[in-house]
C-alpha positions as CSV (number, residue, x, y, z in Angstrom):
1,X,16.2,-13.7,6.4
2,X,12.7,-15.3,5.3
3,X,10.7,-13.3,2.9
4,X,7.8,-12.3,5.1
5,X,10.7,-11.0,7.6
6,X,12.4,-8.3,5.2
7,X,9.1,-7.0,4.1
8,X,8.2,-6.5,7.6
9,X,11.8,-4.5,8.0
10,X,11.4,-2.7,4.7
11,X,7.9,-1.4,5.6
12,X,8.6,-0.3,8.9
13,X,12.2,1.4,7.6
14,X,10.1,3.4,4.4
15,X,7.7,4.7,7.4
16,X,10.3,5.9,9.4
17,X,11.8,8.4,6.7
18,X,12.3,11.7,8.3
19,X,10.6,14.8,7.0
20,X,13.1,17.1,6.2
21,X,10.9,20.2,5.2
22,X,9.5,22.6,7.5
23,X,5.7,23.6,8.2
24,X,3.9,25.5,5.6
25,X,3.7,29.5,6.5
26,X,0.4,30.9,8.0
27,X,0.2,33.0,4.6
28,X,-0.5,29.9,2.2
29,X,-3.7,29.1,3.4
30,X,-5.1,27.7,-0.1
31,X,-2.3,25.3,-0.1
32,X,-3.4,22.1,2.5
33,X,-0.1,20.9,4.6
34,X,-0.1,17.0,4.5
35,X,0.1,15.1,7.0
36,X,2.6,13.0,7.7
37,X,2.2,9.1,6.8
38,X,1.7,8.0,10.3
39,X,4.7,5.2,11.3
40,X,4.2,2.0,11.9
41,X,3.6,0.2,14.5
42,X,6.4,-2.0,16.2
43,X,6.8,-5.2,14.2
44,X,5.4,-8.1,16.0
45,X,7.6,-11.5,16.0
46,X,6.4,-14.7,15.7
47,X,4.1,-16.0,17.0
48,X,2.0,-13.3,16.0
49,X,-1.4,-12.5,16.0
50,X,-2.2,-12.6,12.4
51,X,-4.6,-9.7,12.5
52,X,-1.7,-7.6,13.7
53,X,-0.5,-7.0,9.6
54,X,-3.4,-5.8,9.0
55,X,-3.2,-2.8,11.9
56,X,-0.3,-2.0,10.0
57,X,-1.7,-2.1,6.7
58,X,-4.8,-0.4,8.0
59,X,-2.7,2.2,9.6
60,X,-0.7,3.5,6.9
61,X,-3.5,3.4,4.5
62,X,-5.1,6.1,6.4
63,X,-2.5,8.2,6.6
64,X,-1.7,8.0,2.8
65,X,-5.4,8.6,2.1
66,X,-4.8,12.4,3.8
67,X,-1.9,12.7,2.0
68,X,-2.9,11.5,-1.5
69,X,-5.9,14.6,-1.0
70,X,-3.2,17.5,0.6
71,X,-0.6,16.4,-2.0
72,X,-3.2,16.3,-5.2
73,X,-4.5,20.2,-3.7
74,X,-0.7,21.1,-3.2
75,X,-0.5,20.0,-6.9
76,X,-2.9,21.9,-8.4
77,X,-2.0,25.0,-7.0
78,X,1.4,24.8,-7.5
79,X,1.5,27.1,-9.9
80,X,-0.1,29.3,-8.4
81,X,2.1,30.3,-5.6
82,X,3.5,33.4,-4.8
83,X,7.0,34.5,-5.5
84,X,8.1,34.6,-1.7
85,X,11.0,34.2,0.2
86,X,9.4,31.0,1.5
87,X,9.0,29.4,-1.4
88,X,12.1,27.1,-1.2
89,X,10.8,25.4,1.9
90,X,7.2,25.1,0.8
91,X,8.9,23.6,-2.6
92,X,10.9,21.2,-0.5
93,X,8.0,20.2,1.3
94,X,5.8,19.0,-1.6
95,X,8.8,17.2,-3.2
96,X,9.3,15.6,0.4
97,X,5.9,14.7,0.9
98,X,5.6,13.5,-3.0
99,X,7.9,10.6,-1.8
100,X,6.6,9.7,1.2
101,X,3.6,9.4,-0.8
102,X,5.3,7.1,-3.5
103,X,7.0,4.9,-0.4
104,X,3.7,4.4,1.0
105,X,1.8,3.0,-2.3
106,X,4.5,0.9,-2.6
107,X,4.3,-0.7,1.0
108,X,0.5,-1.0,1.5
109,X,-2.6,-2.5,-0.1
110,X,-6.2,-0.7,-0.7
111,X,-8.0,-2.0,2.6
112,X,-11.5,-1.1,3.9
113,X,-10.7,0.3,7.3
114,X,-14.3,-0.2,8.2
115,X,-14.2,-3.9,7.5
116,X,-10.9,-4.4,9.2
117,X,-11.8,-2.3,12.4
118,X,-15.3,-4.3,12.6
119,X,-13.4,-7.4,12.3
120,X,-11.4,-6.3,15.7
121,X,-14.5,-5.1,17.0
122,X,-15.7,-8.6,17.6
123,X,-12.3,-10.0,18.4
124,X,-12.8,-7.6,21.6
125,X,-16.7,-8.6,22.2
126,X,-17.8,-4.8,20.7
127,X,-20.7,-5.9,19.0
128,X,-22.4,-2.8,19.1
129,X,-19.5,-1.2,17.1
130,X,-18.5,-3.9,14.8
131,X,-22.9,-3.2,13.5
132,X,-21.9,0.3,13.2
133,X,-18.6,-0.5,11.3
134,X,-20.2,-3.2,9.0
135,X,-23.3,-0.8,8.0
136,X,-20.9,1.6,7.1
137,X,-19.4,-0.7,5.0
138,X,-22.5,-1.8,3.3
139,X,-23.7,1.6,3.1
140,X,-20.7,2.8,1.0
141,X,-21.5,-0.5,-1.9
142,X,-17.6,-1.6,-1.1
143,X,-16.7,-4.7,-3.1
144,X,-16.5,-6.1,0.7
145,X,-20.3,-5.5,1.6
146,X,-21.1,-9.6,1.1
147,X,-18.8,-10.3,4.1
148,X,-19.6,-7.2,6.0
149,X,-23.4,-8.4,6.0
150,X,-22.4,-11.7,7.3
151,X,-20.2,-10.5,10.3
152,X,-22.9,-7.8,11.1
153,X,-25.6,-10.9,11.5
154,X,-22.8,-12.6,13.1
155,X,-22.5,-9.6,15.6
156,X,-26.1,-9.2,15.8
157,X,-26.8,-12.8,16.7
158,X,-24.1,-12.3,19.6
159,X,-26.4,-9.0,21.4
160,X,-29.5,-11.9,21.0
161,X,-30.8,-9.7,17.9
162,X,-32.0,-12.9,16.2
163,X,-34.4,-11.4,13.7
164,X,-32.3,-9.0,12.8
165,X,-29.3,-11.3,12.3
166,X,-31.7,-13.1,10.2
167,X,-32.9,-10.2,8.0
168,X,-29.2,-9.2,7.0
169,X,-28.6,-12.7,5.5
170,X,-31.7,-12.4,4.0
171,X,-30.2,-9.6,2.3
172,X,-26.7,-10.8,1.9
173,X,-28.7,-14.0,-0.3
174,X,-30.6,-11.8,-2.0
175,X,-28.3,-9.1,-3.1
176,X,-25.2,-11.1,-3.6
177,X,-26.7,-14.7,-5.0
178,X,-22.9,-15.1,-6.2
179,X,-21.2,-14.5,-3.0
180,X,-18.7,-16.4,-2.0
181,X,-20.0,-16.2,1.8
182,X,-23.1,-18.0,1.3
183,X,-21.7,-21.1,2.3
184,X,-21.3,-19.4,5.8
185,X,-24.1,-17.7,5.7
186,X,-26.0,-21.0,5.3
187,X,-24.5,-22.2,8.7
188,X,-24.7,-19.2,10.2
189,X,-28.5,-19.3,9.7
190,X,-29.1,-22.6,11.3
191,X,-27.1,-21.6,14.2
192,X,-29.5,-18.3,14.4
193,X,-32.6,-20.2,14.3
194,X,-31.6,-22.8,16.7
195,X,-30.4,-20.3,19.4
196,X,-32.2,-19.1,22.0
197,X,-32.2,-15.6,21.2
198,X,-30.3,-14.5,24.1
199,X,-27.3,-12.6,24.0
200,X,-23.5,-13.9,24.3
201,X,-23.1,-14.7,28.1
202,X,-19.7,-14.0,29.7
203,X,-18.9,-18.0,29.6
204,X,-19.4,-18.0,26.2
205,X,-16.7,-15.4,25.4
206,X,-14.1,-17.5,28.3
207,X,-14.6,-20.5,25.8
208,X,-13.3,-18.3,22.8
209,X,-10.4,-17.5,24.5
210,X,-10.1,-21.2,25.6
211,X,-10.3,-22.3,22.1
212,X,-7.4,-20.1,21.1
213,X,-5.3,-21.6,23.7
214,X,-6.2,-25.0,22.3
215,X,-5.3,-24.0,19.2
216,X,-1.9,-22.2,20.0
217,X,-0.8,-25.9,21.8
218,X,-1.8,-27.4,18.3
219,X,1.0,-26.0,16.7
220,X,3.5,-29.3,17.1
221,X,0.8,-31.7,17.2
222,X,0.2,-35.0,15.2
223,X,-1.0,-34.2,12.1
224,X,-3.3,-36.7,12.2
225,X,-5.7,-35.5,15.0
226,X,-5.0,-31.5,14.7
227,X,-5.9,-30.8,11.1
228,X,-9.6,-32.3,11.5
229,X,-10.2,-29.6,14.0
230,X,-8.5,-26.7,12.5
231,X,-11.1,-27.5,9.3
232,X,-13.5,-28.0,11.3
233,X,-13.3,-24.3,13.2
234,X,-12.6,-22.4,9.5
235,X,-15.7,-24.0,8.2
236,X,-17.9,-23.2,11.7
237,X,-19.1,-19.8,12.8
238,X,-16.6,-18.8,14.9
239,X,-15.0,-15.7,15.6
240,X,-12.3,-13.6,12.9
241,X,-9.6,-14.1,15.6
242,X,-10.4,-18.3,16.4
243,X,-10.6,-18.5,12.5
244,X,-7.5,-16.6,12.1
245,X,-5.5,-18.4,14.4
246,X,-6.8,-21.9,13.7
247,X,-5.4,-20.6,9.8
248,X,-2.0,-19.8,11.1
249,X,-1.3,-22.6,13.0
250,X,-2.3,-24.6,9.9
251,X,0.5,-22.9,7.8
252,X,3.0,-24.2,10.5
253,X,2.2,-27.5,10.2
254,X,4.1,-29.1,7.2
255,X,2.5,-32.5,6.4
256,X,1.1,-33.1,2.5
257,X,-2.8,-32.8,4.1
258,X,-1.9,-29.3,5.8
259,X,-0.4,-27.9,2.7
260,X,-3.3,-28.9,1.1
261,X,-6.2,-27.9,3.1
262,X,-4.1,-24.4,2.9
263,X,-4.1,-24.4,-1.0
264,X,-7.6,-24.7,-1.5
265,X,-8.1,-21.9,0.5
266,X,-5.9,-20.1,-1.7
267,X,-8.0,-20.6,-4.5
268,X,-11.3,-20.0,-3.0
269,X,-12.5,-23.2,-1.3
270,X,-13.7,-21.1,1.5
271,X,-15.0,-16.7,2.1
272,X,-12.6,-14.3,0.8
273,X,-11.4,-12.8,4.2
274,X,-9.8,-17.0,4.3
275,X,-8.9,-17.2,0.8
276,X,-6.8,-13.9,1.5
277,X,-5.4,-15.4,4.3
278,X,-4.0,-18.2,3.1
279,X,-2.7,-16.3,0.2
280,X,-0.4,-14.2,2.6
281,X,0.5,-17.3,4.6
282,X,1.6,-19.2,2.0
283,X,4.0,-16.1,0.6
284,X,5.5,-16.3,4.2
285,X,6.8,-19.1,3.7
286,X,9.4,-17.6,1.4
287,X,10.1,-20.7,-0.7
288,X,10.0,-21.4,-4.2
289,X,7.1,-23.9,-4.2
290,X,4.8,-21.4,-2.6
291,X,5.8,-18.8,-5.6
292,X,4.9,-21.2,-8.1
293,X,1.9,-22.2,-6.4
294,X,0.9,-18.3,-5.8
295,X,1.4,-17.3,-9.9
296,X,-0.6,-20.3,-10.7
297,X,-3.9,-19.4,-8.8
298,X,-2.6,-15.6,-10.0
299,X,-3.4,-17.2,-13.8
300,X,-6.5,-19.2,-12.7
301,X,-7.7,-16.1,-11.3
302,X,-10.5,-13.7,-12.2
303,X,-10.7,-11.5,-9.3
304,X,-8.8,-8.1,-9.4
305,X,-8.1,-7.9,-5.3
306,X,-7.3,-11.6,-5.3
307,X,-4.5,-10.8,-8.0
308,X,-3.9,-8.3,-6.1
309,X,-2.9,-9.9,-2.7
310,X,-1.4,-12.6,-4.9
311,X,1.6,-9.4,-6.1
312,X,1.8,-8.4,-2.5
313,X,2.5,-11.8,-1.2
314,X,4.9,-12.4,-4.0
315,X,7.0,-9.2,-2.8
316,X,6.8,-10.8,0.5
317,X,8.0,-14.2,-0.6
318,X,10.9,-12.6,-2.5
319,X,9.8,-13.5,-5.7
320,X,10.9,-10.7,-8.2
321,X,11.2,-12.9,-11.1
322,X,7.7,-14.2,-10.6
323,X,6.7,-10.4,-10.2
324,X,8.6,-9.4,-13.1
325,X,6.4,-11.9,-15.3
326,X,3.5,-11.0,-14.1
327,X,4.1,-7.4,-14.9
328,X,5.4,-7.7,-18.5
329,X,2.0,-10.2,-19.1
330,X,-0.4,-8.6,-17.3
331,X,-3.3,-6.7,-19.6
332,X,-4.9,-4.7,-16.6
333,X,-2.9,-1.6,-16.1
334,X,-3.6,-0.5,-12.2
335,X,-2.5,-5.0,-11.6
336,X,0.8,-4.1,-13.5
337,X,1.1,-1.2,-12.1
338,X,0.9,-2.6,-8.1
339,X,3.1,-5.3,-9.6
340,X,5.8,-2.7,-10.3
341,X,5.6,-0.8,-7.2
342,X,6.6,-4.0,-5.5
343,X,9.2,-4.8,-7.5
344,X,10.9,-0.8,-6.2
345,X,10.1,-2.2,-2.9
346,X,12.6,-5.2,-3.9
347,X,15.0,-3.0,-5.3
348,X,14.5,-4.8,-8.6
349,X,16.0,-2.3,-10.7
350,X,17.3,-4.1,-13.8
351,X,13.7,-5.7,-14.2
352,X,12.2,-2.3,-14.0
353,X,14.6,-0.9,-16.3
354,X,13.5,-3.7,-18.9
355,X,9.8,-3.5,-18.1
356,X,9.9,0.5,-18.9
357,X,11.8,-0.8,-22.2
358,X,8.5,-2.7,-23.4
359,X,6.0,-0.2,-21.5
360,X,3.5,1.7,-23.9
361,X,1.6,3.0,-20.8
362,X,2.7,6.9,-20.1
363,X,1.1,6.0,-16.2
364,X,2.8,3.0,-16.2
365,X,5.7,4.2,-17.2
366,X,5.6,7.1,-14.3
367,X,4.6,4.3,-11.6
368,X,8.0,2.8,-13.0
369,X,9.7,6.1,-12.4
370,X,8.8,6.7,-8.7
371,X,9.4,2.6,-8.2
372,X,13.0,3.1,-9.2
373,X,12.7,6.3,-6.3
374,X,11.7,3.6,-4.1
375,X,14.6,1.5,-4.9
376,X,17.3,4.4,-5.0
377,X,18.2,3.7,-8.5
378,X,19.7,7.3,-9.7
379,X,21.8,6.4,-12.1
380,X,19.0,4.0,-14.2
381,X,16.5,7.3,-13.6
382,X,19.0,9.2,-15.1
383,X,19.7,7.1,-18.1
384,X,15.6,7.1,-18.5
385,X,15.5,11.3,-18.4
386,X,18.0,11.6,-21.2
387,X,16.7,9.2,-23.0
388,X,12.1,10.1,-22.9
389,X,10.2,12.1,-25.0
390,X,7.3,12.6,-23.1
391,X,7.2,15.8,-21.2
392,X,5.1,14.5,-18.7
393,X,6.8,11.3,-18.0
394,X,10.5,13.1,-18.8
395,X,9.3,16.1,-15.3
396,X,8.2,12.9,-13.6
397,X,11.5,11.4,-13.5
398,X,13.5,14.7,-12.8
399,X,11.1,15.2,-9.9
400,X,12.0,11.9,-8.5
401,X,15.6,12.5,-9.0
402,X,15.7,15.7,-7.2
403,X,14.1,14.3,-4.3
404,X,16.9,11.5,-4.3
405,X,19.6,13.3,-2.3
406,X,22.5,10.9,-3.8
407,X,22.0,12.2,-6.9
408,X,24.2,15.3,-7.4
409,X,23.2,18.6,-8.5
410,X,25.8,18.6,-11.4
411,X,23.7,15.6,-12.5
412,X,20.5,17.9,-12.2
413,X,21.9,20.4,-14.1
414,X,22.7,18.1,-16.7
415,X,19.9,17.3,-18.1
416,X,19.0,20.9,-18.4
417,X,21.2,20.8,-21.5
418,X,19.7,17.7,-22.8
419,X,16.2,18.1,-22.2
420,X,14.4,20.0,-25.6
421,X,10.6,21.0,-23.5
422,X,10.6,23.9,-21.8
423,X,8.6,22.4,-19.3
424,X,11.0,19.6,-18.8
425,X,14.0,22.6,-18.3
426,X,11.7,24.6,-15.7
427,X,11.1,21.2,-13.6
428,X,15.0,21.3,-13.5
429,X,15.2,24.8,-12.3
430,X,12.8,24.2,-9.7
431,X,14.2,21.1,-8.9
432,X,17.9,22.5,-8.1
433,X,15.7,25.7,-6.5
434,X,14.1,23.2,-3.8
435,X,17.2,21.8,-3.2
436,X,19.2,25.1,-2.2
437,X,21.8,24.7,-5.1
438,X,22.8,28.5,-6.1
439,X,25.6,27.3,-7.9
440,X,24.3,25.2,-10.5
441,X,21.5,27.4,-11.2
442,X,23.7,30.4,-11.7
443,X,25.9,28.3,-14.1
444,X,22.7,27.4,-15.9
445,X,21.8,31.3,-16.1
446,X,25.1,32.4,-17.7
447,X,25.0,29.8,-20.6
448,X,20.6,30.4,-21.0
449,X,20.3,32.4,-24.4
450,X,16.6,32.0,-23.8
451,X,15.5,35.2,-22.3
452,X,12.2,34.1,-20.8
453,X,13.9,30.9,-19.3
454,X,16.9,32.8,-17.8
455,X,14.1,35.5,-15.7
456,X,12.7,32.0,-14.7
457,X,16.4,30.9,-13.1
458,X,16.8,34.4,-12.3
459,X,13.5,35.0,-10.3
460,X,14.6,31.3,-8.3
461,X,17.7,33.0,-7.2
462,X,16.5,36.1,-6.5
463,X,14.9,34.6,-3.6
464,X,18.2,32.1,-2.5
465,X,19.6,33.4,0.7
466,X,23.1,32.1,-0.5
467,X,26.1,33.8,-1.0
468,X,26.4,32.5,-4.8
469,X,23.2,33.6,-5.4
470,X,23.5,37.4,-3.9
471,X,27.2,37.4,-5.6
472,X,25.1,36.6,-8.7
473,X,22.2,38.8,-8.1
474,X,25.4,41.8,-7.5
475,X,27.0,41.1,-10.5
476,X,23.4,41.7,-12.7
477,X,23.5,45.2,-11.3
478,X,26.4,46.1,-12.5
């Protein structure tokens, strides 16, 4: 199976988890319930629409945004719930949620929705909203506003706005004299000023859509006369989706000149919405060549999101080992960090296990943790519990253990014994009290000399609906 393929599988598998808590009570109402991480949408096969990733991407970034803010609330008052009968569920719920959280992070990338939705605005002639989309972009300073002022003249030209198409790359060349859409700009312009400043008739739209199926019947063509015109519509001004496709069918071609064209995308030859393209087109291809060719512009590279989509496409491609480099080199934390969460998305354990070996970081060290969730990995979590310091990093990986249902609760329990911080013991209590294990906890409770840490087990059973725990709760009366 290619690369690009299991990626696909793994994403839409990780956004498919079941929830297994139930709804927060009406009688929490400081504590936010978060939403679930929507699912995604059914994988598309090839050929694809090459926008169609991104509704994915898009997708799920939305719904981990809610979650990140309900989770982070959920978090801070977490010590401040109340001791109610309840409080197993509502505990099961945030450790729930805590991994769908992690699963997420580990399957998407940081997009601007507005940028992407006013992208597929003009794909579907909605010029209007692909302005509104692109000012909002602008407006909010994202590293994406360059591009967003050049699609909003692009859309403006389209309703026959010709001075105001003109205006915003007047402002895109004045507020971004670096900009790596300048080049387009530039033609943009001339076709501005030579139009008639009408709006996009109906014809002009059929010929889009003619153009795509022109391009589609490309894909098995002589080399020779195709790869002319696919340059020449990713250098024109024509639409995301004509661009996008004319890209696509030029991965499929294999000749030397194809390749080629596609490489200097890769490293910037054209704006950034191509040279991400042909990033993730090349990591499609799954094959060593394109891995080697991906951490090369990775080293050449300055730019953070560049670097970033370079890691994303690597996990695509299958390329662990190149991922594993790039984490243990890497000076930029939140890069090594992304690297590692696709490495748990590869199930790359034993390079995770090394990486936290060499990792000063204490948030590096915890994205390692809930990478190794992703991957399943109890037994290397384990070996990390008994093994850290840190009290933080040590009620990180407990956390993530408990919420792996393969790892048992005698295993739990366990590090009870071995863990020295009290805070690292209570995130074991609570742990084996989200779960439902009586049985543990009660064993814990007999041996506990400590008598503020046994009324901490003690007040977790006391509100256990279990047999064990009322048997245990009887025999304290007596």
């Amino acid at each position: 199976m290619s690369g690009w393929k299991q990626f696909l599988m793994v994403a839409a598998v990780l956004s498919a988890t079941p929830a297994f808590a139930q709804p927060a009570p009406n009688f929490f109402p400081q504590i936010p319930q978060a939403p679930q991480v929507p699912q995604v949408p059914q994988i598309p096969q090839i050929p694809f629409a090459p926008q169609d990733l991104d509704t994915i991407m898009a997708n799920a970034n939305a719904g981990l945004a809610r979650a990140e803010m309900a989770l982070a609330q959920s978090e801070k008052n977490f010590s401040t719930w109340p001791d109610l009968a309840e409080l197993p569920s509502k505990m099961s719920a945030l450790f729930n949620q805590s991994g769908m959280l992690f699963q997420s992070r580990s399957k998407i990338g940081k997009l601007d929705i507005d940028y992407d939705n006013g992208t597929r605005a003009l794909d579907d002639h909605k010029y209007d909203e692909a302005v509104r989309r692109f000012d909002a972009v602008i407006d909010s300073k994202s590293p994406r506003a360059d591009g967003a002022l050049y699609w909003k003249a692009y859309a403006l030209n389209r309703l026959g706005r010709r001075d105001d198409a003109l205006a915003a790359l007047a402002v895109l060349r004045r507020d971004f004299a670096g900009s790596h859409w300048l080049n387009d700009a530039q033609a943009l312009e001339a076709e501005v000023k030579q139009g008639s400043g009408q709006a996009v008739s109906p014809a002009e739209e059929t010929n889009e859509d003619l153009k795509l199926m022109a391009i589609n019947s490309l894909m098995g063509a002589d080399p020779a006369r195709a790869i002319p015109l696919l340059e020449g519509l990713l250098k024109g001004n024509s639409a995301p989706k004509v661009r996008d496709r004319a890209m696509f069918v030029l991965t499929q071609n294999q000749s030397p000149q194809a390749q080629q064209i596609l490489s200097q995308y890769a490293k910037g030859a054209g704006n950034p919405d191509l040279q991400v393209r042909a990033i993730r087109y090349i990591g499609m291809s799954g094959t060593e060549d394109a891995r080697q060719q991906l951490a090369s512009i990775y080293s050449a590279s300055n730019d953070a999101s560049v670097k970033r989509q370079i890691i994303q496409s690597l996990m695509v491609s299958n390329g662990r080992d190149a991922l594993f480099t790039l984490a243990r080199n890497e000076k930029d934390e939140e890069l090594r960090a992304e690297a590692i969460r696709q490495l748990g998305v590869m199930r790359a354990t034993i390079q995770l296990g090394q990486l936290y070996g060499s990792e000063t970081s204490a948030d590096v060290k915890v994205q390692i943790i809930r990478s190794l969730f992703v991957a399943g990995d109890s037994d290397r979590l384990v070996a990390l519990a008994r093994n850290e310091k840190d009290s933080r990093i040590l009620g990180e990986a407990i956390r993530n253990l408990v919420m792996l249902r393969s790892t048992s609760a005698e295993t739990v329990a366990s590090l009870y014994v071995s863990a020295a911080d009290p805070k690292a013991k209570k995130a074991v209590i609570d742990g084996l009290f989200a779960r439902g294990d009586a049985k543990p906890l009660i064993d814990l409770a007999r041996k506990e000399n400590d008598p503020a840490m046994k009324k901490y087990i003690v007040e977790r059973l006391a509100l256990m609906h279990s047999k064990e725990a009322t048997d245990y709760m009887m025999e304290l009366l007596k």
